[in-house]
ROVEX-232456 format. One record per residue (C-alpha): residue number from 1; x, y, z. Coordinates in nm, 4 decimals. Layout:
BEGIN
+-----+----------+----------+----------+
! pos !       px !       py !       pz !
+-----+----------+----------+----------+
! NUM !        X !        Y !        Z !
...
+-----+----------+----------+----------+
//
This chain:
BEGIN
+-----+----------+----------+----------+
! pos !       px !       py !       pz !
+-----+----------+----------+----------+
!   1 !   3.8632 ! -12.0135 !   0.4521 !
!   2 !   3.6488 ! -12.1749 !   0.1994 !
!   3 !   3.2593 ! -12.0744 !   0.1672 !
!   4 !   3.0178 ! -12.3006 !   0.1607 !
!   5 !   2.9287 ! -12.1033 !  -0.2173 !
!   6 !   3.2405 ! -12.2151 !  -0.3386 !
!   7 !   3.2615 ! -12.5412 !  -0.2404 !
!   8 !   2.9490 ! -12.5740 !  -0.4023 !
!   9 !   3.1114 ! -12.4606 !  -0.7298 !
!  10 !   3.4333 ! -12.7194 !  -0.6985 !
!  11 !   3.1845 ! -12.9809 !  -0.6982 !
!  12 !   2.9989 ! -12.8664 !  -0.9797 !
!  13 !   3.3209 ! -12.8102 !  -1.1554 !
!  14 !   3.4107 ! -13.1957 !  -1.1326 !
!  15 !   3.0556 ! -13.3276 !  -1.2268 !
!  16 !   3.0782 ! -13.5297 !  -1.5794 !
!  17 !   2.8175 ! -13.4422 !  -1.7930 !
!  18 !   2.7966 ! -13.8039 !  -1.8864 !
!  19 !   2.6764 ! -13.9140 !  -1.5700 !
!  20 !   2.3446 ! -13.6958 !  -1.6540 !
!  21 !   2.3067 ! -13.8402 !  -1.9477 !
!  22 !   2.2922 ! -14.2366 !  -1.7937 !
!  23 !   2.0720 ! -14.0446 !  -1.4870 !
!  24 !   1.8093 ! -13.9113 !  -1.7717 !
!  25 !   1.8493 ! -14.2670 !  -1.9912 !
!  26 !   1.7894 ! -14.4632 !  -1.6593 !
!  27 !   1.4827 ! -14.2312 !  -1.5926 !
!  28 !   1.3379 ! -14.2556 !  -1.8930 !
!  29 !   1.3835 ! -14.6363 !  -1.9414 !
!  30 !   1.3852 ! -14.7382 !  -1.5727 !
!  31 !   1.5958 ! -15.0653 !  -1.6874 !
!  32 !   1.9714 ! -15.0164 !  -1.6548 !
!  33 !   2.0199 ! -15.2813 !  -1.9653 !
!  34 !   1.7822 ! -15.0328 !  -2.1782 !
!  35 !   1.9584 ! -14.7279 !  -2.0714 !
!  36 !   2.3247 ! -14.8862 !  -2.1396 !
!  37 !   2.1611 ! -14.9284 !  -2.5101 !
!  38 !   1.9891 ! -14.6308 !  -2.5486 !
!  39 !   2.3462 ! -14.4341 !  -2.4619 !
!  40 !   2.5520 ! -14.7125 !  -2.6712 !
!  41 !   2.8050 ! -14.7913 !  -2.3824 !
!  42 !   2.8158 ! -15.1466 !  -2.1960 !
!  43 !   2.5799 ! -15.2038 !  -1.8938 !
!  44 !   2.8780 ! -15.2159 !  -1.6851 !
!  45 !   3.0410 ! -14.9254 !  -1.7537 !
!  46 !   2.6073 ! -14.7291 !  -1.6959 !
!  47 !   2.6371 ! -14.8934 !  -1.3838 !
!  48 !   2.9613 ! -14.7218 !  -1.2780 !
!  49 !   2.8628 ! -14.4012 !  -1.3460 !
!  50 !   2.5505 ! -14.4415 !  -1.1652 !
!  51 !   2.7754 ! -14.5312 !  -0.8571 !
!  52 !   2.9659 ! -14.1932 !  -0.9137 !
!  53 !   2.6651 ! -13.9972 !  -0.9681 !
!  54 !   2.5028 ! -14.1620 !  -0.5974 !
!  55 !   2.8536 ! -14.0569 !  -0.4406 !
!  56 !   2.8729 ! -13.6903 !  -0.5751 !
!  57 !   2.4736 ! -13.6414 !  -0.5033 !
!  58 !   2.5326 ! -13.7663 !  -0.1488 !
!  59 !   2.2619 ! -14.0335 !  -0.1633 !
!  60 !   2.1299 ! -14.3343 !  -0.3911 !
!  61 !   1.8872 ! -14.2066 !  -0.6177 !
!  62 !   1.7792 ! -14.5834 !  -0.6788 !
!  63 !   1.6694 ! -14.9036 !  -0.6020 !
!  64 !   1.6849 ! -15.2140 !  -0.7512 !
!  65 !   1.2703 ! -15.3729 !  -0.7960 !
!  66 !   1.1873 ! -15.7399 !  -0.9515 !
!  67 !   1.0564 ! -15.4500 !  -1.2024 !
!  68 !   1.3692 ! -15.2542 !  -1.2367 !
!  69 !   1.5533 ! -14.9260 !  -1.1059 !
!  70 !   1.2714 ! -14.7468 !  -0.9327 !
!  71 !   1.3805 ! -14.3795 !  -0.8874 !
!  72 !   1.3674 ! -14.2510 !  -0.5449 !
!  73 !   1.1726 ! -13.9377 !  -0.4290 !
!  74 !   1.5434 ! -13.7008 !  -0.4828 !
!  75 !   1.5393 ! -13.8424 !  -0.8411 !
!  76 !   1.2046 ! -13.7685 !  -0.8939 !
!  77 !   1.2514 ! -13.4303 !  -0.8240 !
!  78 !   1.6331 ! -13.3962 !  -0.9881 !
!  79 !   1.4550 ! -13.5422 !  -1.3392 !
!  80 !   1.2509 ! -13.2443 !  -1.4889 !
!  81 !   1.5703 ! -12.9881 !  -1.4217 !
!  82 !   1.8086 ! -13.2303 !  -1.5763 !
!  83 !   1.6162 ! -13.3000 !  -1.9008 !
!  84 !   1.5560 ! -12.9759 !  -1.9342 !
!  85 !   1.8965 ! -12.8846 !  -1.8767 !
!  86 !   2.0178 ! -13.1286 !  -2.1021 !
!  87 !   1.7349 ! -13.0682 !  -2.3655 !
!  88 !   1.8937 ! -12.6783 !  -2.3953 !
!  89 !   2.2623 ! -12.8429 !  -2.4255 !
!  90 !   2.1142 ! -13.0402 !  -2.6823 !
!  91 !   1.9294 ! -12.7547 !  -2.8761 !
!  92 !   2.2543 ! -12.5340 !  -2.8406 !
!  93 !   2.5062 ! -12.7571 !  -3.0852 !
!  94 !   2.2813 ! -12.9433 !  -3.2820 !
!  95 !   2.0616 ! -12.8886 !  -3.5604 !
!  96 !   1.6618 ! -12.8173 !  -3.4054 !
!  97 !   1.4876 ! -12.7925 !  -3.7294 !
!  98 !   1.3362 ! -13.1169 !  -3.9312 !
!  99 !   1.2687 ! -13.0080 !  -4.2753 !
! 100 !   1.0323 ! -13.2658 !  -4.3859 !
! 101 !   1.0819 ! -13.2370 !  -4.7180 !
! 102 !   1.4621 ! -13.3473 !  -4.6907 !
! 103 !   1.4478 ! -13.5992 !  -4.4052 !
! 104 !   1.3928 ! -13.9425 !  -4.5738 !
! 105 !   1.2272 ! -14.0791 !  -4.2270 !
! 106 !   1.0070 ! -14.4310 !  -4.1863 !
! 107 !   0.7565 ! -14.3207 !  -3.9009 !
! 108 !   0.5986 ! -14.6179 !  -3.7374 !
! 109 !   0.2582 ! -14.5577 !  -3.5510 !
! 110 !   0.0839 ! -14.9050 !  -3.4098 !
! 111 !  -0.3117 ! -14.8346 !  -3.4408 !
! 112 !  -0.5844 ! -15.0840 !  -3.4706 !
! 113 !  -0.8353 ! -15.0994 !  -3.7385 !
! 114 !  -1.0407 ! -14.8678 !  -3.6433 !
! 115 !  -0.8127 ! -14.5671 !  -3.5666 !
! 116 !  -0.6051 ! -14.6244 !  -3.8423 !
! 117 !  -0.9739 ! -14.5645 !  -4.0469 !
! 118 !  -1.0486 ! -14.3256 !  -3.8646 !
! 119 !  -0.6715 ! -14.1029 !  -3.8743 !
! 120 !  -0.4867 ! -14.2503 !  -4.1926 !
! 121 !  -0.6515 ! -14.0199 !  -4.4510 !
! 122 !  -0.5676 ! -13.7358 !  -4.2461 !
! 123 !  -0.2298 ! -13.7632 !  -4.2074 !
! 124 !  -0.1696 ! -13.8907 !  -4.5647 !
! 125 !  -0.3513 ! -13.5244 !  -4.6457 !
! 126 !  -0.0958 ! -13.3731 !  -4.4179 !
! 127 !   0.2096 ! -13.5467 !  -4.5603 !
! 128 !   0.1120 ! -13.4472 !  -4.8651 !
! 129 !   0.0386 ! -13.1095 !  -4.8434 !
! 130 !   0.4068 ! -13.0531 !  -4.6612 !
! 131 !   0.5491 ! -13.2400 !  -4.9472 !
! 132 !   0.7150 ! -13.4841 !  -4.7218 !
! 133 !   0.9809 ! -13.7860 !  -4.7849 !
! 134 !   0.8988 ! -13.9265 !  -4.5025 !
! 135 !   0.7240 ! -14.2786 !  -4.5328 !
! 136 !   0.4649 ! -14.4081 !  -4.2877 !
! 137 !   0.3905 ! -14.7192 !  -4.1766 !
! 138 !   0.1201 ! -14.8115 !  -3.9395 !
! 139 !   0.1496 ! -15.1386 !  -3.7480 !
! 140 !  -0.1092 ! -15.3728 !  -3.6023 !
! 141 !  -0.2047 ! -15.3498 !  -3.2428 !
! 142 !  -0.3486 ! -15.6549 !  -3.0945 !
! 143 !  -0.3137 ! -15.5149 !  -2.7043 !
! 144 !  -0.4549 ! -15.2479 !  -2.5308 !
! 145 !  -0.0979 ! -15.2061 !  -2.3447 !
! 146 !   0.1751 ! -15.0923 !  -2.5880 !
! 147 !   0.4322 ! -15.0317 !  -2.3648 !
! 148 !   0.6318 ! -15.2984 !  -2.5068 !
! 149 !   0.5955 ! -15.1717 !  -2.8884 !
! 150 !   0.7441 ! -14.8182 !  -2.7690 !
! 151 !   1.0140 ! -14.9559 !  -2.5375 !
! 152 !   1.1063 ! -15.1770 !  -2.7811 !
! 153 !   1.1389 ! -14.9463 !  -3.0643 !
! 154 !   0.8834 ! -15.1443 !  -3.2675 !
! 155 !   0.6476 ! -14.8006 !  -3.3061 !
! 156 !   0.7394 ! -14.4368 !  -3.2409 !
! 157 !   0.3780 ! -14.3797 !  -3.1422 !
! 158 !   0.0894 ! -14.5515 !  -3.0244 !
! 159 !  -0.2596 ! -14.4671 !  -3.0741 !
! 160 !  -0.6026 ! -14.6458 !  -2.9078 !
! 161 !  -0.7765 ! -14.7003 !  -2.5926 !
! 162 !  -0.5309 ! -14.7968 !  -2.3531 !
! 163 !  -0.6982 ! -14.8146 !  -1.9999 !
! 164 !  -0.4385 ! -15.0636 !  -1.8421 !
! 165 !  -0.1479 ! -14.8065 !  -1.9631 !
! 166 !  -0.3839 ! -14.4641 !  -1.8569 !
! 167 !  -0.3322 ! -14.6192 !  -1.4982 !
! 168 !   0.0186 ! -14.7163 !  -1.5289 !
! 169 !   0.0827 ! -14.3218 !  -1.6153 !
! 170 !  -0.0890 ! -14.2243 !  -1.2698 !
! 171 !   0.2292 ! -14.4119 !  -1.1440 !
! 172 !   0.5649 ! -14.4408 !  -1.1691 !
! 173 !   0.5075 ! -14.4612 !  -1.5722 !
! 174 !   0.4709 ! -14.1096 !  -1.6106 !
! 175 !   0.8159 ! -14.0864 !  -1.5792 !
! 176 !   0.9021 ! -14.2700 !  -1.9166 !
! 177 !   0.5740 ! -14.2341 !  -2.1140 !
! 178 !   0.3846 ! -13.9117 !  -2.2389 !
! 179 !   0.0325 ! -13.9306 !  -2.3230 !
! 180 !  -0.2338 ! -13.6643 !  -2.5359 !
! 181 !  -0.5860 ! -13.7074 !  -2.5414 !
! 182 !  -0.7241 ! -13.7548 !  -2.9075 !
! 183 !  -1.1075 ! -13.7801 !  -2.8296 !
! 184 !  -1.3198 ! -13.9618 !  -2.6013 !
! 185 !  -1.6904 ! -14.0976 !  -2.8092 !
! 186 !  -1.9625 ! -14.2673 !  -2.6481 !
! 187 !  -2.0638 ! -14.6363 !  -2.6946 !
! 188 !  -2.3908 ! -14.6956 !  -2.9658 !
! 189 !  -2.5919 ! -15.0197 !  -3.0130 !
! 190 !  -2.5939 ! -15.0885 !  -3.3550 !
! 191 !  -2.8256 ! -15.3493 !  -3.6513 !
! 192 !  -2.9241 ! -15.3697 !  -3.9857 !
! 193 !  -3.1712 ! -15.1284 !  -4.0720 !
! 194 !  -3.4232 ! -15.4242 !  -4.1182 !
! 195 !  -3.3637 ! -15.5833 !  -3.7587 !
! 196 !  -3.6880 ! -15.6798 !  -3.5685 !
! 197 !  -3.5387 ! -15.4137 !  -3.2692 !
! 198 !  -3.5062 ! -15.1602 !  -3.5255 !
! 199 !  -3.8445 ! -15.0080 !  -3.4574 !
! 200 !  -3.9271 ! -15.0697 !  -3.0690 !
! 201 !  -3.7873 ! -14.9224 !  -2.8023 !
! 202 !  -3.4018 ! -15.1058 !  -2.6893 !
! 203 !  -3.5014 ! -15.2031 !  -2.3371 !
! 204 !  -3.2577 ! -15.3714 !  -2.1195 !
! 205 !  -3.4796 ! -15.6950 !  -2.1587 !
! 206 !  -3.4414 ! -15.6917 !  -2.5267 !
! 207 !  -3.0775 ! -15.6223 !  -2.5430 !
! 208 !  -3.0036 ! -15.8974 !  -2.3009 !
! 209 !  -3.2531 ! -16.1598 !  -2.5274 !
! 210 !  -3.0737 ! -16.0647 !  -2.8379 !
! 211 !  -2.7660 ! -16.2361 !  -2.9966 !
! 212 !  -2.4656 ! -16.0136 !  -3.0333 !
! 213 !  -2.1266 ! -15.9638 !  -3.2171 !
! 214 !  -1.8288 ! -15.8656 !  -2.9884 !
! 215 !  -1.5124 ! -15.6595 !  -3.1098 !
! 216 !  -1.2369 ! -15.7730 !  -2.9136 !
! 217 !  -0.8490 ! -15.7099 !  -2.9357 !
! 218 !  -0.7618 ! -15.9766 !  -2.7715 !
! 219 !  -0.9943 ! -16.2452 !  -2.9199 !
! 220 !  -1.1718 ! -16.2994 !  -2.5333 !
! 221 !  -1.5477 ! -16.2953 !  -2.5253 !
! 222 !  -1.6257 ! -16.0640 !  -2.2796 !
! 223 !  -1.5541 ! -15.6813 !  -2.2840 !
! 224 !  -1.6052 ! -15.3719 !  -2.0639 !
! 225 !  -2.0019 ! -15.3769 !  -2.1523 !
! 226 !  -2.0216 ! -15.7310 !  -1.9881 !
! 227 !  -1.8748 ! -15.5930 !  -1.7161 !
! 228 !  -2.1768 ! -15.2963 !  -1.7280 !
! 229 !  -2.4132 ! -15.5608 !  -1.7539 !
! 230 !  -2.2997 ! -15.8003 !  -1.4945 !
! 231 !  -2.3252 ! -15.4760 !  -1.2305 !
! 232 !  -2.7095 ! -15.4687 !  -1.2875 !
! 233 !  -2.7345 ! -15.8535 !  -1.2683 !
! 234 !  -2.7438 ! -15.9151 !  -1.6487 !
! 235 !  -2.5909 ! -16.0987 !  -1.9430 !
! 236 !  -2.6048 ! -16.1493 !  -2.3153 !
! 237 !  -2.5160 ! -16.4152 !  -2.5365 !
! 238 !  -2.1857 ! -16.3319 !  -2.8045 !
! 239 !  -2.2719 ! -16.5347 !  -3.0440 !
! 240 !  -1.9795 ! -16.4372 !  -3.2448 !
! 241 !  -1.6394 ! -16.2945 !  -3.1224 !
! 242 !  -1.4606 ! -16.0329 !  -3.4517 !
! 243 !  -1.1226 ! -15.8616 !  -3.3823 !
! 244 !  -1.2267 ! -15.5646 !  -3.6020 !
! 245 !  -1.4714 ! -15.3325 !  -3.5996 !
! 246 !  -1.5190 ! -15.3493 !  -4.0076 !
! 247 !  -1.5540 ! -15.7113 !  -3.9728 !
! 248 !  -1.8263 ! -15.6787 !  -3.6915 !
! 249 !  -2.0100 ! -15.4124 !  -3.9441 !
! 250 !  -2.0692 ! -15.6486 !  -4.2337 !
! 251 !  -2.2031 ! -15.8933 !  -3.9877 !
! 252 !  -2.4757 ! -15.6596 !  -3.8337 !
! 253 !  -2.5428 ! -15.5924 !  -4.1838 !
! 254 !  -2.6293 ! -15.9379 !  -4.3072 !
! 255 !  -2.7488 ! -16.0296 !  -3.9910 !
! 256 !  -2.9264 ! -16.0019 !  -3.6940 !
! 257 !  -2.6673 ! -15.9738 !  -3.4785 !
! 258 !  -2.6240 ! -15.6777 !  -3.2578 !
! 259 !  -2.2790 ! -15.4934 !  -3.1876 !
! 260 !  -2.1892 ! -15.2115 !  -2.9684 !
! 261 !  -1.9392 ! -14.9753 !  -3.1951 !
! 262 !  -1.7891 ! -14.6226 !  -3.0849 !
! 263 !  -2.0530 ! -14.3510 !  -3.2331 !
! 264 !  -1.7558 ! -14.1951 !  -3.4098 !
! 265 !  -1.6725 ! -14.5545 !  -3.6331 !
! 266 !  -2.0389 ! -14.5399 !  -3.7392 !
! 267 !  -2.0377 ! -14.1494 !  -3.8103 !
! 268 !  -1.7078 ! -14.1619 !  -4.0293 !
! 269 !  -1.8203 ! -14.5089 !  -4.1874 !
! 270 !  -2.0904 ! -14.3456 !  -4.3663 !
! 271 !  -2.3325 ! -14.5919 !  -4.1860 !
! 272 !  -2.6020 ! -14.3886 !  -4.0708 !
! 273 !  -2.8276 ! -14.4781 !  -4.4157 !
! 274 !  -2.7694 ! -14.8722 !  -4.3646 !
! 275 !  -2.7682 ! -14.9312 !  -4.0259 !
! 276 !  -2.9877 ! -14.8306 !  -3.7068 !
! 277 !  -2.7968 ! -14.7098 !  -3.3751 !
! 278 !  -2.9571 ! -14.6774 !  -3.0351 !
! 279 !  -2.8421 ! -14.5492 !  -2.6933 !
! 280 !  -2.7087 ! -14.8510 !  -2.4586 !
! 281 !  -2.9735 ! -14.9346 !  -2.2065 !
! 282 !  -2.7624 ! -14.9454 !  -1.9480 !
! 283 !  -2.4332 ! -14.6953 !  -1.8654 !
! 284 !  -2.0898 ! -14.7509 !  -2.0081 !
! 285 !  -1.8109 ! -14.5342 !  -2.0057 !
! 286 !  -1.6994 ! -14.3426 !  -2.3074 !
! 287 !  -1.4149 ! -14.4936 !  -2.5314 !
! 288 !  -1.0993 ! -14.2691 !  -2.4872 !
! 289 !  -0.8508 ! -14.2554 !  -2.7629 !
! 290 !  -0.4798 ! -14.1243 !  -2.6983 !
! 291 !  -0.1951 ! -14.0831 !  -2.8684 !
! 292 !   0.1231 ! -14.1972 !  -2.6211 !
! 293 !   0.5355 ! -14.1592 !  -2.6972 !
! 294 !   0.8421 ! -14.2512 !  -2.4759 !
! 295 !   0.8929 ! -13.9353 !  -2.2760 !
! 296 !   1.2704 ! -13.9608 !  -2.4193 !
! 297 !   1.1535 ! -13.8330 !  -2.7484 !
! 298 !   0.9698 ! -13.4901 !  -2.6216 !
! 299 !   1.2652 ! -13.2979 !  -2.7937 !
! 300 !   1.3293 ! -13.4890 !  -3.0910 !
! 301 !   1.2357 ! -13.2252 !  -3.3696 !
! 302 !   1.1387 ! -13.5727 !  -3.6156 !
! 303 !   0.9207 ! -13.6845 !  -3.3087 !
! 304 !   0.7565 ! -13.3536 !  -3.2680 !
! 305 !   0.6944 ! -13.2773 !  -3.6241 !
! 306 !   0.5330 ! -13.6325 !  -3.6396 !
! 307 !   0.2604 ! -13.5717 !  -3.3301 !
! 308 !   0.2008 ! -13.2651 !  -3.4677 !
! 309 !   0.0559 ! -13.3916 !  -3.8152 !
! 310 !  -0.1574 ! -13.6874 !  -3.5915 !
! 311 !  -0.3238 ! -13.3562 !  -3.4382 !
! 312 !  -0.3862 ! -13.2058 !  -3.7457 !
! 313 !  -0.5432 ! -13.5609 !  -3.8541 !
! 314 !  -0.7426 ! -13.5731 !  -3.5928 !
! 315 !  -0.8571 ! -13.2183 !  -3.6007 !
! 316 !  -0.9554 ! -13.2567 !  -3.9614 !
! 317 !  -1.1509 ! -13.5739 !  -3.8715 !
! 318 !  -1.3732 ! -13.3701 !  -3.6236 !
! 319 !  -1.3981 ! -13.0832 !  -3.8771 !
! 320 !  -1.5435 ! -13.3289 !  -4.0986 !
! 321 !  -1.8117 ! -13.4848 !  -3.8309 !
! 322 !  -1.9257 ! -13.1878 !  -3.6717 !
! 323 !  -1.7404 ! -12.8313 !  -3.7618 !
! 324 !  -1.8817 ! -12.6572 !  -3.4700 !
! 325 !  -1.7407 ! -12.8990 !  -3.2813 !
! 326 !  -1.3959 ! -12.9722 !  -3.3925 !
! 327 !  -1.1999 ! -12.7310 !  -3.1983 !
! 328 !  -1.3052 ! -12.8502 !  -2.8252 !
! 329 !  -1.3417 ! -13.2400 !  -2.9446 !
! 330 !  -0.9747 ! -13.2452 !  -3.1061 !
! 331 !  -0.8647 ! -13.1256 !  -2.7825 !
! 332 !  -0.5106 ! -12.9378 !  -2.7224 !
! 333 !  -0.1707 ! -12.9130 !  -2.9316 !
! 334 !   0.0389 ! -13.2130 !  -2.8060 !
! 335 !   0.3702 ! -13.1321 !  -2.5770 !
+-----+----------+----------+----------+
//
């Protein structure tokens, strides 16, 4: 008589590792075709082992979506113990440490203008002072998704406000995307220090009377505080329409345009002396920044190494703005 135990085990015992590996790819990619790349074998021969891993689990752990593979609730809750489980196996015969004064390494991180200002020094400071050989490049980024950058290996990180991608991670994203909160800022009305609002109150009459420069990634005139406005029945006129935050800055300064910045760009800009800011007369929400990786590089010791010197950037850019501040505004070490 066979126990149930042991019958247990003789199934184990015929399990090929391999078909973990094309369960975690799939996971993390949620396109078969991606997956089949990511492991270097034919899409084909990924789909075959996904077959054998569906009859030795007993059930499909799939389904096919005009989106992709969408994991079912039994793969959901398989994933975490088989990374993990396959992160150890990794750990155990290969190499863990990144010495980055060895590893000749291009990093790629996509930032717009402004975070790039904002984090660049920073991390030059920290590649620097670990005497690295790793070079860094940092990318444009024109969208406020960058899923396809990451999937597509174009950037190893991403940095910026991502809203459409912050609700995509409340879904069935999380699975292939990790994401660490850099800092969130509020929203300031900014002019020239000469600007005929510059010494009157900023009602909500004046704002909306006033001409106004617009930062926008995408190059549309309208943005999240012409959303605010239209809520209380109100509109301004964008006059001009920038895609960077330095470009709106030298307007406002020759101008009398008004632009709404993130206080932190005006506070690292050195722009206190030259311009005047003022509170929005009307609520907004704050600007979250986060950094965000393909969960399939969590373990990668290069990967790791390389969020941890964007935290030390960013902690050394709150040091510098407000030191009694830095700790709880640079928030938490990254996973």
């Amino acid at each position: 008589m066979v126990r149930s135990g042991q019958t247990d085990l003789r199934n184990f015992r015929s399990l090929d590792l391999n078909l973990l590996r094309v369960f975690d790819a799939l996971m993390a990619e949620g396109s078969l075709t991606r997956a089949a790349e990511l492991l270097a074998i034919t899409q084909p021969a990924a789909s075959h082992a996904l077959k054998r891993l569906h009859g030795w689990v007993g059930e499909p752990l799939f389904k096919r979506s005009a989106g992709g593979m969408l994991p079912t609730p039994r793969a959901l809750a398989l994933w975490p113990q088989v990374r993990a489980a396959l992160q150890e196996l990794q750990q155990a015969l290969a190499p863990s440490a990144f010495d980055p004064r060895q590893a000749r390494v291009d990093f790629r991180i996509a930032m717009a203008d402004a975070a790039a200002a904002l984090l660049a020094p920073g991390l030059v400071a920290a590649l620097e002072a670990a005497q690295a050989a790793a070079d860094l490049r940092i990318l444009p980024l024109t969208t406020r998704d960058p899923r396809g950058l990451l999937h597509d290996d174009q950037a190893d990180l991403a940095v910026g406000h991502f809203p459409i991608l912050m609700s995509a991670l409340a879904g069935a994203e999380r699975a292939q995307l990790r994401q660490h909160r850099l800092h969130r800022t509020d929203h300031v009305c900014v002019m020239r220090r000469g600007h005929p609002l510059a010494g009157v109150e900023l009602t909500l009459d004046r704002y909306c009377a006033a001409h106004h420069v617009l930062v926008s990634l995408s190059g549309q005139a309208h943005a999240a505080v012409d959303e605010a406005l239209a809520l209380v029945g109100r509109s301004r006129r964008v006059l001009l329409t920038v895609n960077q935050y330095h470009t709106a800055r030298q307007v406002v300064l020759q101008t009398d345009l008004l632009t709404v910045l993130p206080a932190i760009v005006v506070q690292s800009a050195a722009l206190p002396g030259a311009v005047v800011t003022r509170p929005l007369p009307f609520e907004t929400a704050p600007l979250a920044v986060d950094m965000v990786w393909l969960a399939r590089h969590d373990a990668e010791p290069a990967h790791r190494w390389l969020r941890e010197q964007v935290l030390r950037a960013n902690e050394a850019l709150h040091a510098q703005l407000a030191p009694d501040a830095a700790a709880a505004a640079a928030g938490s070490p990254p996973a």
